[in-house]
C-alpha positions as CSV (number, residue, x, y, z in Angstrom):
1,X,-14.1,-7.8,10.0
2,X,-13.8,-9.9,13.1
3,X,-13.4,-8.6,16.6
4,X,-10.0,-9.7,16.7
5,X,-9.0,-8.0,13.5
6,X,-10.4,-5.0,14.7
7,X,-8.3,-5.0,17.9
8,X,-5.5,-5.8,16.2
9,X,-5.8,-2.7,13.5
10,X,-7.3,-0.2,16.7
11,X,-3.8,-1.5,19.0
12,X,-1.8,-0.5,15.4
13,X,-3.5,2.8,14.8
14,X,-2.8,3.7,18.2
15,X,0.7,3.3,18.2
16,X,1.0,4.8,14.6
17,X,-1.0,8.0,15.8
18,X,1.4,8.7,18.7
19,X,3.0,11.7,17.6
20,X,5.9,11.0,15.3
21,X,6.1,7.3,15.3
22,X,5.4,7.1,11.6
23,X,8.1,9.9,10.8
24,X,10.6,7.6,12.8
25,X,9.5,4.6,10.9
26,X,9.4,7.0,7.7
27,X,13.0,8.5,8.4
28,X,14.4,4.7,8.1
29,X,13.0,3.7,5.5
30,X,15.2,2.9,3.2
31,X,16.9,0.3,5.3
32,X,19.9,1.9,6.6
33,X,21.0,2.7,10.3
34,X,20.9,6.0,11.8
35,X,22.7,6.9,15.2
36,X,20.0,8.5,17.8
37,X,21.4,11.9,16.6
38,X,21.2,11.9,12.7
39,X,18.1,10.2,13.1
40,X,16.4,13.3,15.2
41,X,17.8,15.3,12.7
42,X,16.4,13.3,9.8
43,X,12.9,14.2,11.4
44,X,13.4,17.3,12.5
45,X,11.7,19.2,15.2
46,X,11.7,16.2,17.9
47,X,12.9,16.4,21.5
48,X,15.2,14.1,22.2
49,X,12.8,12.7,25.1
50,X,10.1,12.5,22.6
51,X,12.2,10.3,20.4
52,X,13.4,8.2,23.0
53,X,9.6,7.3,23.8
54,X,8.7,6.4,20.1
55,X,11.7,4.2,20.0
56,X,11.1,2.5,23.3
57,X,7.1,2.1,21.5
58,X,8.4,1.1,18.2
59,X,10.9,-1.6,19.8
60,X,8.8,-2.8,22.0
61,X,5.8,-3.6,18.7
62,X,8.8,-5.3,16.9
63,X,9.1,-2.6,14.5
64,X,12.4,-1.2,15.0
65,X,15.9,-2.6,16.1
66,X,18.8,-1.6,17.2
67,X,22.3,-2.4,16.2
68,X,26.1,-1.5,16.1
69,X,25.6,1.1,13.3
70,X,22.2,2.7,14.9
71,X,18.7,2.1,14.7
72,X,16.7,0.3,11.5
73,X,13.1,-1.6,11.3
74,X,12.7,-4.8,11.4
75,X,11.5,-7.0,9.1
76,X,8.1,-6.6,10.6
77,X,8.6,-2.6,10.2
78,X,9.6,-2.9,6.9
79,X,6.5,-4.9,6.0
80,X,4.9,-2.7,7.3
81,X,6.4,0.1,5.6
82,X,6.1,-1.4,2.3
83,X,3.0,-1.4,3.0
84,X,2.2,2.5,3.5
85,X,4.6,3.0,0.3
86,X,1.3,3.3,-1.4
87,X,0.7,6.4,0.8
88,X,3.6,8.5,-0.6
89,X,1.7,8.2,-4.4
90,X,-1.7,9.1,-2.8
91,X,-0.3,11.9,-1.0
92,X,1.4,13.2,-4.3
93,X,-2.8,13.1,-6.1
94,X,-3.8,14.5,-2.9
95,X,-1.8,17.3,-2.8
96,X,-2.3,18.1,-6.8
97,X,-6.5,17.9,-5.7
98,X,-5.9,20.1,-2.9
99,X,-4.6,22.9,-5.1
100,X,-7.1,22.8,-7.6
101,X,-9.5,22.7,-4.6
102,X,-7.7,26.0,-3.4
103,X,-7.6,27.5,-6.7
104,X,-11.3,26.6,-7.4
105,X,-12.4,28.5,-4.2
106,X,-10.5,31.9,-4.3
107,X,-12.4,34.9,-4.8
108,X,-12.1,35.9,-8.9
109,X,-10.8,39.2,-9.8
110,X,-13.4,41.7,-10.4
């Protein structure tokens, strides 16, 4: 990997690892607009001031937009997105191995 594609991927990490920016992106995903409101209430447990920054961050990268009806990503966001749909399948595995995993390692009964 080139320099420049690792800049680009630490600069996208960096944004995505900021506390709830993917939840934001997450709660929009299926393409239609939420108002500021229903859209803190579709992640749950966000300031309002804490949401404001994300969508200032996630504006500003070109990943979300704003229009009459609310907020919704962009085309670049949903790229993006479609992207990290592959992540809701893995996570589905991953949870199933991390109960075996749990099972596996509590104590037997005597």
């Amino acid at each position: 990997m080139s320099v420049k594609e690792n800049a680009a991927i630490s600069l996208l990490l960096e944004l995505l690892e900021s506390r709830y920016a993917l939840r934001v992106l997450w709660a929009l995903k299926d393409g239609h607009p939420q108002t500021f409101r229903l859209l803190q209430d579709s992640i749950g447990h966000i300031t309002p001031n804490t949401l404001n920054t994300r969508i200032k961050q996630l504006r500003a990268a070109g990943l979300l937009g704003h229009g009459e009806k609310g907020y919704t990503v962009t085309p670049l966001g949903a790229d993006l997105l479609k992207r990290l749909n592959d992540l809701q399948a893995f996570a589905g595995k991953w949870a199933v191995s991390q109960t075996k995993v749990s099972a596996a390692s509590a104590p037997q009964p005597a």
